[in-house]
NUZAZA-11110 format. One line per field, with one value per residue: x negated, y negated, z negated of N, C-alpha, C, O, CB in turn. Coordinates in steps of 0.05 Angstrom, whole numbers, plus 32768, in hexadecimal, padded with zeros to 4 digits. Atoms other than C-alpha are relative to their C-alpha. Glycine has a CB too. Layout:
<bavexs>
n_u c(X,...)
n_v c(Y,...)
n_w c(Z,...)
ca_u c(X,...)
ca_v c(Y,...)
ca_w c(Z,...)
c_u c(X,...)
c_v c(Y,...)
c_w c(Z,...)
o_u c(X,...)
o_v c(Y,...)
o_w c(Z,...)
cb_u c(X,...)
cb_v c(Y,...)
cb_w c(Z,...)
</bavexs>
This chain:
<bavexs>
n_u c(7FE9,8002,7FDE,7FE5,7FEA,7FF0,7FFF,7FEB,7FFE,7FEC,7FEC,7FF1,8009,8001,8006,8022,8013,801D,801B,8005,800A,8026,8010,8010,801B,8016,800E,800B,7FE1,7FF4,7FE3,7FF9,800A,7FEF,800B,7FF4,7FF2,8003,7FF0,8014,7FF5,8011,7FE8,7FF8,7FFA,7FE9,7FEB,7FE3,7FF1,800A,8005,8010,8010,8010,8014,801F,800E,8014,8017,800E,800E,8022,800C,800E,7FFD,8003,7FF2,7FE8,7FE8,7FD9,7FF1,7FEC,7FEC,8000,7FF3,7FE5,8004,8022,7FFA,8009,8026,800C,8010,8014,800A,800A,800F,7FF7,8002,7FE8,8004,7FED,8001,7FE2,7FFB,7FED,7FE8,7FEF,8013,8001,7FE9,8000,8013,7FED,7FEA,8018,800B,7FF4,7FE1,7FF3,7FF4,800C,7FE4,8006,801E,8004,7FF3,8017,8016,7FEB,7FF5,8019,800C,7FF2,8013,801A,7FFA,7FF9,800F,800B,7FED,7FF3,8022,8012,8009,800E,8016,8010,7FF2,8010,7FEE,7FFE,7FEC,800F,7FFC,8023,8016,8003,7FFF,801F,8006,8016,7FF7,7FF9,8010,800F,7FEB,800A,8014,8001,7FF0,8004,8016,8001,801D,8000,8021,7FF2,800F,7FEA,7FFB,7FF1,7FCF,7FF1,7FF0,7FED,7FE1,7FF4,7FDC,7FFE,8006,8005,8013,8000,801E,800C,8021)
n_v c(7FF2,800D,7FF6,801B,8009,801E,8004,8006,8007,7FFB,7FF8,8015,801E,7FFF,7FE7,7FF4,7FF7,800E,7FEF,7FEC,800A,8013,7FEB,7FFC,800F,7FFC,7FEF,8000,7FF7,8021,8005,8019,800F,8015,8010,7FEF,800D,7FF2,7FE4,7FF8,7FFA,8011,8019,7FF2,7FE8,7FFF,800C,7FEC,7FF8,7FE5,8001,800C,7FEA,7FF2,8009,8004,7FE7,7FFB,8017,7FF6,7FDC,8004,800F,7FF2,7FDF,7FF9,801D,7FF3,8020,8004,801B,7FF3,8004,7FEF,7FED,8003,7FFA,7FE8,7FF4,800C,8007,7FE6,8003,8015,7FFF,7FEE,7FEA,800C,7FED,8019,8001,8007,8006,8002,8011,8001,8017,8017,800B,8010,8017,801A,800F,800B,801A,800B,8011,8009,800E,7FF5,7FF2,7FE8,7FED,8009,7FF0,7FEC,7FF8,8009,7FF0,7FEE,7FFB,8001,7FE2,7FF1,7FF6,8000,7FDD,7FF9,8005,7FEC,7FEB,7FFA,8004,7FF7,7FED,8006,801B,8004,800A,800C,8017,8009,8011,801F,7FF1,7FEE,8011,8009,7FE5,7FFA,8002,7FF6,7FE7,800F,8004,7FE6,7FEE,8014,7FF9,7FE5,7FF9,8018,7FEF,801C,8006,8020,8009,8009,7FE8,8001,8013,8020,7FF5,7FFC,801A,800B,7FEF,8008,7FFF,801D,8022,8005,800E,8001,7FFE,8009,7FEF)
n_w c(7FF5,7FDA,7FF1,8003,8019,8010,801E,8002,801E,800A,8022,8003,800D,8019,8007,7FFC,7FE7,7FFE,800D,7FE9,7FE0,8007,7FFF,7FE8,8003,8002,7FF3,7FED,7FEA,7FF7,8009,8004,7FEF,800B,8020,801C,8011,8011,800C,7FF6,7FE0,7FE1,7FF0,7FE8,8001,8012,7FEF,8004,7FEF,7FF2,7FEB,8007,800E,7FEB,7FEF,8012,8008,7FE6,8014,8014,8000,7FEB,800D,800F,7FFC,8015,8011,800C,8005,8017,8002,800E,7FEE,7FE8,8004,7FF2,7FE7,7FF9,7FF4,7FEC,7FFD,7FFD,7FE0,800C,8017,7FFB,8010,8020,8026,8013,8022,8008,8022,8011,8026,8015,7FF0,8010,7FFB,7FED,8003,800E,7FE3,7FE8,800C,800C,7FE3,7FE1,8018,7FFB,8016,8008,7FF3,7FE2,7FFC,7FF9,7FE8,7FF3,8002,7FFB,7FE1,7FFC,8009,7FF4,7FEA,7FFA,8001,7FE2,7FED,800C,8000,7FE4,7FF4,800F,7FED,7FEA,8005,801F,8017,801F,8013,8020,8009,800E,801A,800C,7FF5,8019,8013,7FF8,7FE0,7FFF,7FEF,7FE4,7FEB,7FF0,7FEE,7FF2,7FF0,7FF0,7FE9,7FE2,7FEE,7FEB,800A,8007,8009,8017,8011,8012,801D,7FF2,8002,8021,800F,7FF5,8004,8018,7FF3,8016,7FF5,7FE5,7FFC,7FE9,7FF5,7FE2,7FF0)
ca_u c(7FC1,7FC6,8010,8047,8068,809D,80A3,80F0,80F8,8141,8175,81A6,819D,8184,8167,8116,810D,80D7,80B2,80AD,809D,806B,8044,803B,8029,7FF5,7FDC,7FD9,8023,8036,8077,8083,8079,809F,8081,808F,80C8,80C4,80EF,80B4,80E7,80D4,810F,8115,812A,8158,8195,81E2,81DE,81C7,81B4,8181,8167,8157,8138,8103,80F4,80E4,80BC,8098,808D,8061,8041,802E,801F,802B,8060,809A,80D9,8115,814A,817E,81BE,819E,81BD,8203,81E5,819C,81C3,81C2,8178,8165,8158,8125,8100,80BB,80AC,80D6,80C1,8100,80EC,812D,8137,8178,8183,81BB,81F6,8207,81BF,81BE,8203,81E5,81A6,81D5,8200,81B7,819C,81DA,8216,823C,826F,8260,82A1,8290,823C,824D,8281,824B,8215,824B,825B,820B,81F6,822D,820F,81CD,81E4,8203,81CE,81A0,81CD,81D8,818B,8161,8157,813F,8113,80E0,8107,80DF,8115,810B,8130,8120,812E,80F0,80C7,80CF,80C9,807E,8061,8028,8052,8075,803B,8019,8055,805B,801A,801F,805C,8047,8002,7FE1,7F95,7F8F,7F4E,7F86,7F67,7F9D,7F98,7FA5,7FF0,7FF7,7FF6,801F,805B,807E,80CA,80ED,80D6,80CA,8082,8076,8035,8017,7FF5)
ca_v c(810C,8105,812A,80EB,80E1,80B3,80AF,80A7,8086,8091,8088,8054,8008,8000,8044,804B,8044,8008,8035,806B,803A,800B,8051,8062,801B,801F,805A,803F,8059,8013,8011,7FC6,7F9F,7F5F,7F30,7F5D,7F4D,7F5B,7FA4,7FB8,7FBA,7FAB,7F6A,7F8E,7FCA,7FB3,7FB2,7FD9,7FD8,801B,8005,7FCF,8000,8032,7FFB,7FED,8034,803D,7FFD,8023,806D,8040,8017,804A,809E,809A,8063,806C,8036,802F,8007,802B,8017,804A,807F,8069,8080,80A7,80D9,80AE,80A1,80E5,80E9,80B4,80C8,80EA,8129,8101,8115,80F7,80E2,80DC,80BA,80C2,8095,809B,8070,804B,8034,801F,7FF7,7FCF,7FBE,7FAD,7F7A,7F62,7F4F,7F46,7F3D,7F6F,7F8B,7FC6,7FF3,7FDC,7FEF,802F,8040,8022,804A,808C,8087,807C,80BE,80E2,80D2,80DC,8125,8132,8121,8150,8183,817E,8173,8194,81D7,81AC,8173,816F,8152,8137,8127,8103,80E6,80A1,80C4,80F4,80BC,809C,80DC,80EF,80CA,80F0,8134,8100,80EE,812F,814A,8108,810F,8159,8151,810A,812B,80E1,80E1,809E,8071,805A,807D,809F,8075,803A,8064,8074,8030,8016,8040,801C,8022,7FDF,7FA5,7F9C,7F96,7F85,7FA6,7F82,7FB6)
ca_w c(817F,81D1,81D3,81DC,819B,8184,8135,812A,80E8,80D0,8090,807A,8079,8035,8031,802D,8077,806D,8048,807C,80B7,808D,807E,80C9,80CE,80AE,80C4,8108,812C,8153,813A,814F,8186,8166,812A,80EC,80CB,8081,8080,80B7,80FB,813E,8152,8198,817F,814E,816F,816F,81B8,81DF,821C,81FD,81D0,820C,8239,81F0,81EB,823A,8227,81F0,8213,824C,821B,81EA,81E8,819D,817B,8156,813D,8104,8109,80D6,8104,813F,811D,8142,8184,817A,819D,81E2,81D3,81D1,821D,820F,81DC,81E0,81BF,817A,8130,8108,80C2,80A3,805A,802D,7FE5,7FBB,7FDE,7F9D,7F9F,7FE4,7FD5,7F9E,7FD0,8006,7FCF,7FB9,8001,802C,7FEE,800B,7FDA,7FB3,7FC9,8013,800B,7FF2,8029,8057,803F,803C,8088,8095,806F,8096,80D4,80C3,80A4,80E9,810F,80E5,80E8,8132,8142,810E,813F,8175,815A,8119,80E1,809D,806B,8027,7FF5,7FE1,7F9A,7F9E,7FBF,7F7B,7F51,7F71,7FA9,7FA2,7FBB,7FF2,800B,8016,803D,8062,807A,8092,80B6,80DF,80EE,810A,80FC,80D8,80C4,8085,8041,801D,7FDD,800A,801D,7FDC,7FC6,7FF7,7FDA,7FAA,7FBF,7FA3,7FC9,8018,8028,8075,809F,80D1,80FE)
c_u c(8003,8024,8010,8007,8014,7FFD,801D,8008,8025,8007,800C,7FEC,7FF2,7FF9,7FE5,7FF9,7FE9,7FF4,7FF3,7FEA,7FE7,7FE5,7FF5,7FFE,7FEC,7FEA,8002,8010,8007,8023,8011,7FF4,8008,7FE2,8009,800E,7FFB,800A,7FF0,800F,8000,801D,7FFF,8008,8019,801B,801A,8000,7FE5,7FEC,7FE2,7FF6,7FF3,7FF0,7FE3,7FF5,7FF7,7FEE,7FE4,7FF0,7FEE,7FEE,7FEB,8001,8010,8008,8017,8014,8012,800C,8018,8018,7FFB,800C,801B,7FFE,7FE6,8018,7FFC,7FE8,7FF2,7FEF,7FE5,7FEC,7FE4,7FF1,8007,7FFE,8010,7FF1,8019,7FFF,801C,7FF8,8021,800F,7FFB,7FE4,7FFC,8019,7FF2,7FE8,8010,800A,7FEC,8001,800F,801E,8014,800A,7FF5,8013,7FF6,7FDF,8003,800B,7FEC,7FF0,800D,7FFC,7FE6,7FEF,8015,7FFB,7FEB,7FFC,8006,7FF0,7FE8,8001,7FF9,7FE2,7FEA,7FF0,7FEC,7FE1,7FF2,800D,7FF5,8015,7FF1,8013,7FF0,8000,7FE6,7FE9,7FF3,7FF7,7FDE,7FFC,7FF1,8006,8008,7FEB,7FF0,8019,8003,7FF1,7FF9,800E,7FF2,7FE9,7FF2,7FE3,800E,7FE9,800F,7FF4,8022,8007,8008,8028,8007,8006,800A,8024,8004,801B,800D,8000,7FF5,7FE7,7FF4,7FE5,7FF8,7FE8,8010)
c_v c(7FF7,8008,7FEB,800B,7FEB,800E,7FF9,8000,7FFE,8001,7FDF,7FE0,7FFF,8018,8006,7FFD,7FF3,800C,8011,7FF0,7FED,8018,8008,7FE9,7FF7,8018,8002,8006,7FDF,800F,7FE2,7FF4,7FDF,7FEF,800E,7FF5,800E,801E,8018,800E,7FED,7FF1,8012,8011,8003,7FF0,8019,7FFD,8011,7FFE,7FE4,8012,8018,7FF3,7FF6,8023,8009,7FEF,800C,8011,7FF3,7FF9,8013,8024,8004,7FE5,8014,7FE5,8006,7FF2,8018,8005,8011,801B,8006,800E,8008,800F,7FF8,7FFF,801A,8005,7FFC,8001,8012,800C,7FF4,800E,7FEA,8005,7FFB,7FF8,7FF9,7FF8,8008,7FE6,7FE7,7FED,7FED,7FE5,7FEE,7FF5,7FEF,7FE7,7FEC,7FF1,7FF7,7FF8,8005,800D,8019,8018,8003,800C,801F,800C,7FFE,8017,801F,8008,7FFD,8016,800D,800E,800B,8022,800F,8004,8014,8015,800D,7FFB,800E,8015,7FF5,7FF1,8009,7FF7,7FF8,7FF3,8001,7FF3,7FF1,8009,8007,7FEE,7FF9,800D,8001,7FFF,8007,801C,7FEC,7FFD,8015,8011,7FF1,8007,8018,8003,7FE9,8005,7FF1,8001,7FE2,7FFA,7FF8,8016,8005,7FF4,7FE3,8005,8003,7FEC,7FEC,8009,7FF8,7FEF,7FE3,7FF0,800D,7FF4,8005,800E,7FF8,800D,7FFA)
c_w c(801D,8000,7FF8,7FEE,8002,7FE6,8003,7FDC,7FFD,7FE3,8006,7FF7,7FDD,7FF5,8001,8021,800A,7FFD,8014,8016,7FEE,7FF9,8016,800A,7FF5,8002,801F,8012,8008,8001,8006,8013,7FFE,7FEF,7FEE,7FEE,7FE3,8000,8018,801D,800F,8009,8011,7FFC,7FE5,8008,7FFC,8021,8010,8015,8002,7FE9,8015,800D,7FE2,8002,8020,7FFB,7FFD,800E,8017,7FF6,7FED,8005,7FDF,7FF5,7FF5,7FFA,7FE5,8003,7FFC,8014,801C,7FF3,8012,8019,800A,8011,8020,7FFF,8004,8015,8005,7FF5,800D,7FEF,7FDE,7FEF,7FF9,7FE3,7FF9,7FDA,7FF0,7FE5,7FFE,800E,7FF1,7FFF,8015,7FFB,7FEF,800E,8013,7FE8,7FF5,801B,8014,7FED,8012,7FE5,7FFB,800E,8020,800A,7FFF,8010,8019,8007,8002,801D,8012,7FFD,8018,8016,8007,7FFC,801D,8010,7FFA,8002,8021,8010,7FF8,8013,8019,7FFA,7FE3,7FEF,7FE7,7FF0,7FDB,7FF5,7FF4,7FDB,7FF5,800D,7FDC,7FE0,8001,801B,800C,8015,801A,8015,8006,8015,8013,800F,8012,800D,8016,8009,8016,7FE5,7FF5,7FF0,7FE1,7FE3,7FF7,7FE7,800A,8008,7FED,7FFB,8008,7FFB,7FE8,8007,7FE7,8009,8023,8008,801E,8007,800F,8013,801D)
o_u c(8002,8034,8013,800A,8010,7FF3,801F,800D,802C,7FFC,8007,7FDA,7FFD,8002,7FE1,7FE4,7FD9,7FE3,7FDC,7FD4,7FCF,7FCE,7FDD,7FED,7FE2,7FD2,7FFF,8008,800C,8031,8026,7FDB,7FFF,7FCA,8021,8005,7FF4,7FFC,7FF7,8007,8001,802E,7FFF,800F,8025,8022,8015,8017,7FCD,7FD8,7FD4,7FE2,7FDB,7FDA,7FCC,7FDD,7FE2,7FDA,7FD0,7FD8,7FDB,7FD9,7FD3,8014,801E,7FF8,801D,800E,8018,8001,8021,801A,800D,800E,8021,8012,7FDC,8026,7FED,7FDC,7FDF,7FD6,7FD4,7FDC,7FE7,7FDE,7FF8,8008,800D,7FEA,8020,7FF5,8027,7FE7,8030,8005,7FF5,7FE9,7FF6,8015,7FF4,7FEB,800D,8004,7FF5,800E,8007,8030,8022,7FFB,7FE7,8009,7FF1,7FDB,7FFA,7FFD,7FE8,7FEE,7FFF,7FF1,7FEA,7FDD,8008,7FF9,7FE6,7FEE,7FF8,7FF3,7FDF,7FED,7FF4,7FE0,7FD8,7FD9,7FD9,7FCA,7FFD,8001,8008,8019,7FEA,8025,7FDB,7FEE,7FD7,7FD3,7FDF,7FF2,7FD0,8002,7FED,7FF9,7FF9,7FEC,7FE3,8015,7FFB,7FF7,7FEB,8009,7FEB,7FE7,7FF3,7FE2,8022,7FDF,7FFF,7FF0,8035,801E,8014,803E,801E,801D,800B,8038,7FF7,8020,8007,8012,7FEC,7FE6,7FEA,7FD4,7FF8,7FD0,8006)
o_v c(7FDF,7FFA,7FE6,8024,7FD6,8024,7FE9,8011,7FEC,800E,7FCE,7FDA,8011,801E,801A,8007,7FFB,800E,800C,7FF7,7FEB,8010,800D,7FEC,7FE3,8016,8017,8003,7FCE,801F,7FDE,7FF4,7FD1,7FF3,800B,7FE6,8025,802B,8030,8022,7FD5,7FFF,8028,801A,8016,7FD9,802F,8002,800A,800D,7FE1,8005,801D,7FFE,7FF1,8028,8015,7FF8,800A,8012,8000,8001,8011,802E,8018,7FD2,802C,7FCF,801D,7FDC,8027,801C,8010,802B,801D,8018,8009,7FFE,8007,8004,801B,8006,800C,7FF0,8021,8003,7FF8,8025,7FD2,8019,7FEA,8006,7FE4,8003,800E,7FD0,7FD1,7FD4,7FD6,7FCD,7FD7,7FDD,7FD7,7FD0,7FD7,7FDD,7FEB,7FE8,7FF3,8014,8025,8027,801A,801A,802E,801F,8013,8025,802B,801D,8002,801D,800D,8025,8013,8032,8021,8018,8020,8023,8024,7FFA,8013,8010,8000,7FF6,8019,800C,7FFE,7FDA,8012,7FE7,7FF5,7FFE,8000,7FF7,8000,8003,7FF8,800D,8000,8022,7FED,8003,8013,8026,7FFC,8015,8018,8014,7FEF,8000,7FF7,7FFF,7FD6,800A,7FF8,802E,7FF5,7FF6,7FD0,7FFA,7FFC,7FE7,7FD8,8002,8000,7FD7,7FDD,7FE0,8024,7FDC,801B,800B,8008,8008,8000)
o_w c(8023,800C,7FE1,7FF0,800E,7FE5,8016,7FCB,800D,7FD1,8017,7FE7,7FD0,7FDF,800E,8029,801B,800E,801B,801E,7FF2,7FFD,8015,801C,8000,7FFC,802A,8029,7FF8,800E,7FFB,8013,800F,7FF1,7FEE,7FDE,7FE3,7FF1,8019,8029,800D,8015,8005,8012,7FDB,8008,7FF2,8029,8012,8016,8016,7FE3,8012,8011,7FEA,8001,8022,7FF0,800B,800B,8020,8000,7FED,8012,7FDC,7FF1,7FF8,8004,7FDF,8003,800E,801D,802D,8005,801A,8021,8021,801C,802C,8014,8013,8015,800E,7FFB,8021,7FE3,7FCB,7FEE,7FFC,7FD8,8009,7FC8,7FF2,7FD8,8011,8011,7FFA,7FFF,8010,7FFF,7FF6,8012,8014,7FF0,7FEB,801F,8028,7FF4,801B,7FD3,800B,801F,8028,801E,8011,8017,8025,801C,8012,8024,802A,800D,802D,801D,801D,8008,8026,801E,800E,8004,8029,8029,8008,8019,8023,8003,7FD4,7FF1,7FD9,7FF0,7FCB,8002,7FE8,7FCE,7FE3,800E,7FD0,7FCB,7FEF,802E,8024,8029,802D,802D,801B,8021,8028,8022,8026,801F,802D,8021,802E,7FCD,7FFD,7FE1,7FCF,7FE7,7FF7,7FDE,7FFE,8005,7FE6,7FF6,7FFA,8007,7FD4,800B,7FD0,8003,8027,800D,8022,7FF5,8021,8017,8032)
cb_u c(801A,7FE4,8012,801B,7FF1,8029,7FEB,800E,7FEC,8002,7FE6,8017,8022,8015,800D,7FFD,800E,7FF7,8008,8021,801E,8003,800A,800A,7FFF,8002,8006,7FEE,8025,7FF0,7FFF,7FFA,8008,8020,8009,7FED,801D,8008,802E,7FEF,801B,7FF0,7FF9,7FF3,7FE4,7FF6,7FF4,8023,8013,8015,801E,8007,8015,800E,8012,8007,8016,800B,800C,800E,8019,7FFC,8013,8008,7FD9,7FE8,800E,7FF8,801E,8005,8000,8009,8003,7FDF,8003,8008,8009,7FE8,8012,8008,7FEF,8012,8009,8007,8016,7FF8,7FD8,801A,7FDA,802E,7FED,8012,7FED,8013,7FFC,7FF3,8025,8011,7FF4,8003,801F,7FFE,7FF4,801E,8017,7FE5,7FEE,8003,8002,7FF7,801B,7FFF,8025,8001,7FE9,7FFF,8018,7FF0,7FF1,801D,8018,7FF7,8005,8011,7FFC,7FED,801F,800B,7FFA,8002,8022,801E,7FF5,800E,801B,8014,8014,7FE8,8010,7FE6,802A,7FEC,8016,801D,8011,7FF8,800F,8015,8013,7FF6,7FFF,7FF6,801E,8008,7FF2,7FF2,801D,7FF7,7FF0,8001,8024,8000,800D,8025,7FE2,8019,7FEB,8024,7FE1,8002,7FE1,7FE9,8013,7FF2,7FF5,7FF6,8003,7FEB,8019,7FEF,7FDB,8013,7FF0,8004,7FF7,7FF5,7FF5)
cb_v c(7FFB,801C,801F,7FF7,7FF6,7FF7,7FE9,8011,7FDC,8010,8006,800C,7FEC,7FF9,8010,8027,7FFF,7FEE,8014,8007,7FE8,7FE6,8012,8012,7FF4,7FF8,8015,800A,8013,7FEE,8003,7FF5,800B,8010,7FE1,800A,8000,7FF2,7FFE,8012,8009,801E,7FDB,8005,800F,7FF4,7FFA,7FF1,7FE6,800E,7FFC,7FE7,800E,800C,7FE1,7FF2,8019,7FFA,7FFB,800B,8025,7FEC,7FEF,7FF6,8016,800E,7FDE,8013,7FFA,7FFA,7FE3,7FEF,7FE2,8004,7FFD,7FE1,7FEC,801B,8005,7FEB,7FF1,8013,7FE8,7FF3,800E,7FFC,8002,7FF9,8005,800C,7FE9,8017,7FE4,8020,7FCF,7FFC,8009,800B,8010,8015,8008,8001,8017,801D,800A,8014,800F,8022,7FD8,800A,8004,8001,7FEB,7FDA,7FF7,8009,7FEC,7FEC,7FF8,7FF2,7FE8,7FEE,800E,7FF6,7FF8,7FE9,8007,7FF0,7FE1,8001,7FF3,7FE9,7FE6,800B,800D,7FEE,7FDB,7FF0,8010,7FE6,800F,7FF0,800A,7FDB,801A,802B,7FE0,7FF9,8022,801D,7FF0,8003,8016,7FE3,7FEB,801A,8007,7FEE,7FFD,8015,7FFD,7FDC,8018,7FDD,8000,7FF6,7FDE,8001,7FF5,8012,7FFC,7FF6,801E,8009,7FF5,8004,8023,7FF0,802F,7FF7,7FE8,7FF2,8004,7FE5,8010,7FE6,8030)
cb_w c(7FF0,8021,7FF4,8017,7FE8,8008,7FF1,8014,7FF8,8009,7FD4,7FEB,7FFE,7FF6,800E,7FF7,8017,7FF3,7FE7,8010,801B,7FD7,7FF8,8012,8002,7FF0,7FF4,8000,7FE7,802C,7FE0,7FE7,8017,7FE8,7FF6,7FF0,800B,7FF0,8003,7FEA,8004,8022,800B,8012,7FFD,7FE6,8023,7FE9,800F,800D,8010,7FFB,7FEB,8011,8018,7FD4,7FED,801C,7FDA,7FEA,800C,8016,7FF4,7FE5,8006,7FFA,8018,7FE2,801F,7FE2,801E,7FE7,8005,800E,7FE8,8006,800E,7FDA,7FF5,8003,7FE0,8002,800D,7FF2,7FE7,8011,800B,7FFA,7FE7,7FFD,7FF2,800B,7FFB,7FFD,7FFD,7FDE,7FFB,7FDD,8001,801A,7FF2,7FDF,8016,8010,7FE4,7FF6,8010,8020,7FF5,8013,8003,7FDE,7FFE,8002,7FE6,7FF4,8005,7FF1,7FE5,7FFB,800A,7FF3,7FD7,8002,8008,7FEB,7FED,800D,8002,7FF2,7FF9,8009,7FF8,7FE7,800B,800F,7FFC,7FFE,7FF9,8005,8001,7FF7,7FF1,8007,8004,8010,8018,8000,8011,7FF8,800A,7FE0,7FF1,7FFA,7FFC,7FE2,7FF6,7FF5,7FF3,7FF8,7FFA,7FFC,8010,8003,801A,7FF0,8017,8008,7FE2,7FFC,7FE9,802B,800A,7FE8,7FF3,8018,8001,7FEF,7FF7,7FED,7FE6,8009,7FEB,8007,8006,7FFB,7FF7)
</bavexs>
């Protein structure tokens, strides 16, 4: 692929978005300029403030023709980033709230009442932003649901929307998809 990409990995904390971004790392999207933390986001880019999130992604669009990022909490202010961005395919990934809440009370022992409010006011935005973007930009939504259902359909749709030659076999993505546990990529 020569035409600038970003990859814009999107959904709530606690919502499938490892999965997403450890898939286009391993098929070769630099997603990460950091040490890979287990949940497969780039430290510099995981941040709530705007103006350090725009100076990583100028960063990025010199660095690379073809990267992408997640860091759940850019939902608050993708809209500012927009600008920024080049030529963005959003993957977006929605779970079941009450799901994400008992994740969240697992790994961070946040209340349950409080995760799903959390997770609530997280979809809202991410609906919004969908809504209010879809016409312009590419969009790929799943639900962490039908990931789990057949990842066999996931991953053939996956692959036709992100459209990124890769040397990765598909039985090696395939069996990197097993939603559940946080397994880091080091590419």
């Amino acid at each position: 692929m020569s035409e600038k990409t970003t990859y814009v990995v999107l959904g709530c904390f606690r919502g499938g978005t490892s999965l997403l971004t450890g898939l286009l790392k391993l098929m070769g999207v630099p997603m990460s300029q950091t040490p890979v933390i287990y949940n497969n986001e780039d430290l510099e880019m995981q941040t709530n403030d705007v103006n350090i999130a725009i100076q990583g992604l100028l960063k990025r669009n010199n660095k690379y023709d073809v990267w992408g990022w997640k860091y759940p909490g850019s939902i608050f202010y993708m809209e500012q980033l927009l600008p920024y961005l080049q030529n963005p395919k959003f993957l977006q990934i929605y779970r079941d709230p009450y799901s994400i809440a008992l994740t969240e009370k697992r790994e961070v022992k946040r209340d349950i009442n409080n995760g799903i409010q959390f997770a609530m006011l997280q979809l809202i935005h991410h609906a919004n932003f969908f809504l209010q973007y879809n016409n312009r930009f590419p969009f790929f939504l799943v639900s962490y649901e039908k990931i789990l259902r057949d990842k066999e359909i996931f991953l053939k749709d996956f692959l036709e929307f992100v459209n990124f030659t890769s040397e990765v076999s598909y039985e090696k993505l395939l069996e990197y998809i097993h939603p559940g546990t946080y397994e880091a990529v080091n590419k």
